[in-house]
C-alpha positions as CSV (number, residue, x, y, z in Angstrom):
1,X,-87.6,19.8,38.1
2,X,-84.9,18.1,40.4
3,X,-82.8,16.8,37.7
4,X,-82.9,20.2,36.1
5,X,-81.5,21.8,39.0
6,X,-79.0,19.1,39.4
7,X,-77.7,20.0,36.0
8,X,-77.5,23.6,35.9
9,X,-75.6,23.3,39.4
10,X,-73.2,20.9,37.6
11,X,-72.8,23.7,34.7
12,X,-72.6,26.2,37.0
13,X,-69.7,24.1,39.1
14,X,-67.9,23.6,35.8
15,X,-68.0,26.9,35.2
16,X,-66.5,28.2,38.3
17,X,-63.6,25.3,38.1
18,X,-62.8,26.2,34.5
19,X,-62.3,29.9,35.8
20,X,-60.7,28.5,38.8
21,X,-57.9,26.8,36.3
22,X,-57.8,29.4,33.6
23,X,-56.1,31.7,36.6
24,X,-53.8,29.1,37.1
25,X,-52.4,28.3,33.7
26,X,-53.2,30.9,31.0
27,X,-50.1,33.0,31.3
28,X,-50.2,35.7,28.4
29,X,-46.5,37.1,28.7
30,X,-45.9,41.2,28.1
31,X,-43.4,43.5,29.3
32,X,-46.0,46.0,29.0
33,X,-46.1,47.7,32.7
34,X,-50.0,48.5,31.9
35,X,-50.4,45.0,30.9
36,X,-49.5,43.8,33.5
37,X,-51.7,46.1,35.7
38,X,-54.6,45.0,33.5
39,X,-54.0,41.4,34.2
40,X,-53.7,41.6,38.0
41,X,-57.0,43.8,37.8
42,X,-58.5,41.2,35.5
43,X,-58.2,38.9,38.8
44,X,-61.4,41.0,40.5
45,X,-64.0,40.0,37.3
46,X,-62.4,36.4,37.3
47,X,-63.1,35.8,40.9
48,X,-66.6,37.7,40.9
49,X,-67.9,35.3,38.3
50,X,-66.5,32.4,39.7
51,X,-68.2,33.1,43.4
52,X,-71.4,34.1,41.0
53,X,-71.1,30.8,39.9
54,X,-70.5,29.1,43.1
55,X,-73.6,30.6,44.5
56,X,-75.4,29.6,41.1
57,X,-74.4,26.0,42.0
58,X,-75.4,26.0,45.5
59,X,-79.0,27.5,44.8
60,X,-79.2,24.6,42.5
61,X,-78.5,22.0,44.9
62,X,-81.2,20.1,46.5
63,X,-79.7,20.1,49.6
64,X,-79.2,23.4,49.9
65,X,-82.1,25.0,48.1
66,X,-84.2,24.8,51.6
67,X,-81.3,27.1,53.6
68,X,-81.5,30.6,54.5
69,X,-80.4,33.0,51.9
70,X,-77.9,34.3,54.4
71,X,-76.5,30.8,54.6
72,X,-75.8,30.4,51.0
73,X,-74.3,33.7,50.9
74,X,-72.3,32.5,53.9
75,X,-71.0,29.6,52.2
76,X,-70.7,30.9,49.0
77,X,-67.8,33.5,50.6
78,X,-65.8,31.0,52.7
79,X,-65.7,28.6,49.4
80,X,-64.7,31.5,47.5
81,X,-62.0,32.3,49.8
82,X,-60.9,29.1,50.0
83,X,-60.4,29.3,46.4
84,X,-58.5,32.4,46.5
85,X,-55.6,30.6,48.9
86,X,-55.2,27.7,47.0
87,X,-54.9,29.8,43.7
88,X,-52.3,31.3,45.3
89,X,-51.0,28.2,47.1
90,X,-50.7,26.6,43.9
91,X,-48.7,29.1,42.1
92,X,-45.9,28.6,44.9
93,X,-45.2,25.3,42.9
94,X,-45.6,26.8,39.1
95,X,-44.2,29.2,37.0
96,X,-45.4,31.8,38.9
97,X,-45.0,33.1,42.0
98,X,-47.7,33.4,45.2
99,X,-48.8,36.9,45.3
100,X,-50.8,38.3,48.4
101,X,-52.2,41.1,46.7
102,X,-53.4,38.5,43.9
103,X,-55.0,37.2,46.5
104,X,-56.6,40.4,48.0
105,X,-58.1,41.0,44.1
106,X,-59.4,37.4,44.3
107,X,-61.4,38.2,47.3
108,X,-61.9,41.7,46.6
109,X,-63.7,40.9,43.1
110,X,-65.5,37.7,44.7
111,X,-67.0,39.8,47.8
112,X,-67.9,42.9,45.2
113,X,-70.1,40.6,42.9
114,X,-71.8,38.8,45.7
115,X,-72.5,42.3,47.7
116,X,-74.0,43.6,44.2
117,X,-75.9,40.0,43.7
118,X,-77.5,40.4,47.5
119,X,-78.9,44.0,46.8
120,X,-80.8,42.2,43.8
121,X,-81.9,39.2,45.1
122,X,-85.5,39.2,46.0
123,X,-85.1,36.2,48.3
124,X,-82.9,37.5,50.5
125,X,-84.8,41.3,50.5
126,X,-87.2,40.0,52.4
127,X,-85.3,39.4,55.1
128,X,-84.0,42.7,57.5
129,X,-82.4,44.9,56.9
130,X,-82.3,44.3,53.4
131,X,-85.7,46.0,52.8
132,X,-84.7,49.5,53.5
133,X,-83.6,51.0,50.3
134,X,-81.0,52.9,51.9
135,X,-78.9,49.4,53.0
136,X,-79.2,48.5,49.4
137,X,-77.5,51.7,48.3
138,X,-75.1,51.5,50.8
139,X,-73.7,48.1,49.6
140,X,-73.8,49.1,46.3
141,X,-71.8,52.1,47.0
142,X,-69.1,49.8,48.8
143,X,-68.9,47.6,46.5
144,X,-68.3,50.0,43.8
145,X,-65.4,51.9,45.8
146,X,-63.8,48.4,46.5
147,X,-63.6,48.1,42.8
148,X,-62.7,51.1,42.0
149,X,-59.4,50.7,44.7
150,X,-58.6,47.4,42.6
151,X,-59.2,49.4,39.8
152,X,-56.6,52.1,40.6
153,X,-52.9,50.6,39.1
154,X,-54.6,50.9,35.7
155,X,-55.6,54.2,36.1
156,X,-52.5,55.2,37.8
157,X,-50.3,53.0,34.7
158,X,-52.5,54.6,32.0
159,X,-52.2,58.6,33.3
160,X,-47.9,57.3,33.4
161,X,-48.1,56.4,29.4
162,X,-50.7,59.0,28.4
163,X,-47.5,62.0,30.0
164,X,-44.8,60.0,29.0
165,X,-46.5,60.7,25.5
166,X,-47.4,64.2,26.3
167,X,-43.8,65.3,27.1
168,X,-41.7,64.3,24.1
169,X,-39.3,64.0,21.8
170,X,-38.6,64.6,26.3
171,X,-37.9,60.9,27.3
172,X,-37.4,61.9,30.7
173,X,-36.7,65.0,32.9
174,X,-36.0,63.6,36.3
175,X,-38.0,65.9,38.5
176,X,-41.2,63.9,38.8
177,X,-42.6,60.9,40.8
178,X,-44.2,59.4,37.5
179,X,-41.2,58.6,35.5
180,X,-39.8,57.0,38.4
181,X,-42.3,54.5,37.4
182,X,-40.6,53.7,34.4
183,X,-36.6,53.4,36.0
184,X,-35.3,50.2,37.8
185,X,-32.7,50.7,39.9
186,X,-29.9,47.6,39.8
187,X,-27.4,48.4,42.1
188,X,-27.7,51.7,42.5
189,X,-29.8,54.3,44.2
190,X,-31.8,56.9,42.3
191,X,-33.8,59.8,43.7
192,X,-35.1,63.0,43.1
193,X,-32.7,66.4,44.4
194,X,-32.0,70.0,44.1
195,X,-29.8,69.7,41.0
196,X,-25.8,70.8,42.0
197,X,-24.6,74.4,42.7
198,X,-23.5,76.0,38.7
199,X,-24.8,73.4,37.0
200,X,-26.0,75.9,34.0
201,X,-27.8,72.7,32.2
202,X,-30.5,72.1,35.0
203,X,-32.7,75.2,35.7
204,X,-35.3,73.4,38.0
205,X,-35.6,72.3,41.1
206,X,-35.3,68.7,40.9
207,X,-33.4,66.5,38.9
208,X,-32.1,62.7,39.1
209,X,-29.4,61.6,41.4
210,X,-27.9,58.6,40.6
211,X,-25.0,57.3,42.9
212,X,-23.3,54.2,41.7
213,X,-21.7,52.0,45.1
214,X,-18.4,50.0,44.2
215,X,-19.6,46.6,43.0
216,X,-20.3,44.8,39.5
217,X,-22.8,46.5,37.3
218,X,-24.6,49.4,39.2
219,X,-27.1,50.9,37.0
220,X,-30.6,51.8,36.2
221,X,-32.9,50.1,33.8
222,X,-35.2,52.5,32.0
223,X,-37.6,50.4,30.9
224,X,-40.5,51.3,28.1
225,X,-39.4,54.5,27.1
226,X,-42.0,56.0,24.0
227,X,-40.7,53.3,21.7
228,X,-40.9,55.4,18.3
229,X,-38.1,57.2,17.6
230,X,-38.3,57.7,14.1
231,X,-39.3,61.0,13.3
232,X,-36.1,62.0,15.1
233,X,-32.4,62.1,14.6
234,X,-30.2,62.7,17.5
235,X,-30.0,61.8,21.2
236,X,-29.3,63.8,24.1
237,X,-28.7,63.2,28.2
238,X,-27.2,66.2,30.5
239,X,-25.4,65.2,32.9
240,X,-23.1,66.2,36.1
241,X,-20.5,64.4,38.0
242,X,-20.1,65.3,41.6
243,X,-16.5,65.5,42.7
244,X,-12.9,65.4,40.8
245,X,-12.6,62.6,39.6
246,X,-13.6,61.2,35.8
247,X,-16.0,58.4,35.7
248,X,-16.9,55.8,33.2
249,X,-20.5,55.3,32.7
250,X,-22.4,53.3,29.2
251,X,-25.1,53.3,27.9
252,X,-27.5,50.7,26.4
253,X,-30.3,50.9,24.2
254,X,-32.4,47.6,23.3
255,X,-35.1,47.6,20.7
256,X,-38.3,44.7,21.2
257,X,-36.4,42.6,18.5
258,X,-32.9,42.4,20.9
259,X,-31.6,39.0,21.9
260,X,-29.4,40.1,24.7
261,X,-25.9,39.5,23.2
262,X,-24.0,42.1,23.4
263,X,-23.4,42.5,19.6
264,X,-27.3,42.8,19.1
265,X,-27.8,46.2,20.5
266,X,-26.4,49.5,20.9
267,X,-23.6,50.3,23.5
268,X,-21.7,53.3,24.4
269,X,-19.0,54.1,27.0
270,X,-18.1,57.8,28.0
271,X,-15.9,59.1,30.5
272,X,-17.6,61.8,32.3
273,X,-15.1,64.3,33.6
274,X,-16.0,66.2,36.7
275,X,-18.7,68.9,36.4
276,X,-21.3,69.2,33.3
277,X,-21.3,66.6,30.5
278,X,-23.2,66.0,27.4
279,X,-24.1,62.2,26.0
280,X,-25.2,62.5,22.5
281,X,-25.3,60.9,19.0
282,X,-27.0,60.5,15.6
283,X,-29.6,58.2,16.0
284,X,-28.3,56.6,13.0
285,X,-25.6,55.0,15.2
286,X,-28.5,53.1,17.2
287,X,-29.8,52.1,14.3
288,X,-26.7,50.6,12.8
289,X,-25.1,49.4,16.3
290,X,-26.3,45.8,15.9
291,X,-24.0,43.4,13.8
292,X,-26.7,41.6,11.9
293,X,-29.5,43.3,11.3
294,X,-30.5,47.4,11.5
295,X,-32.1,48.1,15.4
296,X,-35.8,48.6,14.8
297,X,-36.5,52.9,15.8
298,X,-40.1,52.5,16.4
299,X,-39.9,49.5,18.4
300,X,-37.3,50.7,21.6
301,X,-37.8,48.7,24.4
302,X,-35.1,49.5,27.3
303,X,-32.4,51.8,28.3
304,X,-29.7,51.0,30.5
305,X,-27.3,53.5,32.3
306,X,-24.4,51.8,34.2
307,X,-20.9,51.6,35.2
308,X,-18.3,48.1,34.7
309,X,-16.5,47.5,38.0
310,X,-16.5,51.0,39.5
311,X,-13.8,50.7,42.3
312,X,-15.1,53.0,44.8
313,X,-18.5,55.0,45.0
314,X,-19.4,58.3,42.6
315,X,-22.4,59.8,42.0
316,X,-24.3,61.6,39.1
317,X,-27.1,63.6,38.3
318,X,-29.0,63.7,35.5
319,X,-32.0,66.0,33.5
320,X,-33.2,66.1,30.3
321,X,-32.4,62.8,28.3
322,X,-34.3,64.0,25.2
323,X,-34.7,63.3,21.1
324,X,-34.1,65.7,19.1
């Protein structure tokens, strides 16, 4: 019946435009790395059931019901994509910001459920080529791969956590591409290098090297490392300054409770002489370091290693910032 139609194609449009909207304004904040790769993923399924939809409303339409299958499709895809700029268009005037890759998820997921739709729907298999089995497949296949390449930040974010958990009471070694995940330079440059000539405390091949430039606050943000530190008492970071001078460097530990005033958190300054130097310290300290409450051990959040004012450029390298 007509007015049947007419009202499933309006459901099916409300559908889409709810989804359409949802992108736009449901924000669910986390600092959470893999959280954030789940999110952007979640972009793929949004967008495939709001083109599923789309086509749902078109089929519906009177107008439309009489077109080719391949027409539908057609239009179905350059709505979609239409869609998928002005999500992103939008967000250039919101709290968020435009994101091209958002935008390649948003088409990738739309173009993945339509491809899997076609391969199902019998009236388009009548047409050709879409009665050979091995076209079917062949779609099917693609599809899947393109998801599976939307897919991949999760998998890559989840395999980061699951060795970050593997390798403690090591928070970090320096000597591998995965932890890099976790460190934010700010000001100053951090790679991977043969660790120094004599430097005893670094049998390996590759450790950190950090070189702070002459400026405000160079430093590197560690952000997310394993959060519970309970079971454990003392910290520990190995370090090496290159040259002869001494060097002031601190260090800051934030737990998920931490306000960002200086007073609510734990801060430490050491002045690294030249060659091989040790930071370490109770654990009790952290826990006592902020003025008006105790800092919460199973909830750390962020490290930060940095230098005040340096006046002219040193450098550092580091391995092995461990609990022990």
């Amino acid at each position: 019946m007509p007015i049947l139609r007419i009202m499933a194609a309006l459901f099916f449009a409300v559908l889409a435009a709810g989804l359409f909207l949802a992108i736009q304004f449901i924000d669910v904040t986390s600092n959470s790395y893999l959280w954030q790769a789940l999110k952007n993923f979640g972009h793929a399924p949004i967008f495939g059931i709001i083109a599923l939809s789309i086509f749902a409303t078109f089929i519906n339409l009177p107008g439309l019901r009489s077109r080719r299958r391949t027409t539908i499709y057609l239009l179905t895809i350059a709505v979609a994509l239409l869609l998928a700029a002005a999500s992103e268009g939008m967000q250039m005037y919101g709290p968020r910001d435009a994101d091209i890759w958002d935008f390649a998820r948003d088409v990738a997921g739309a173009l993945c459920a339509l491809a899997l739709l076609a391969t199902f729907d019998g009236a388009l298999l009548e047409q050709e080529p879409w009665k050979r089995r091995s076209c079917r497949w062949m779609v099917r296949a693609g599809a899947a791969i393109l998801l599976l390449v939307t897919f991949m930040p999760v998998a890559i974010w989840a395999e980061s956590y699951r060795r970050r958990s593997a390798q403690m009471p090591m928070l970090m070694r320096f000597d591998s591409g995965w932890e890099m995940r976790f460190v934010e330079p700010n000001g100053a440059k951090l790679e991977l290098a043969p660790p120094p000539a004599g430097w005893e405390g670094a049998a390996r091949e590759l450790v950190g090297k950090v070189t702070f430039p002459a400026g405000r606050f160079p430093g590197l943000v560690f952000r997310e490392p394993y959060p519970d530190w309970r079971p454990y008492s003392h910290f520990s970071l190995d370090l090496y300054l290159e040259g002869d001078r001494p060097a002031d460097i601190l260090l800051r530990i934030d737990d998920a409770h931490a306000n960002n005033e200086v007073t609510d958190r734990f801060n430490l300054r050491v002045t690294l002489q030249p060659g091989a130097n040790v930071i370490g310290f109770p654990l009790q300290e952290v826990r006592r370091a902020p003025k008006t409450r105790t800092m919460d051990l199973s909830a750390i959040s962020m490290m930060v290693l940095f230098a005040v004012h340096p006046k002219e450029e040193f450098v550092i390298y580091v391995a092995d910032m461990k609990l022990e």
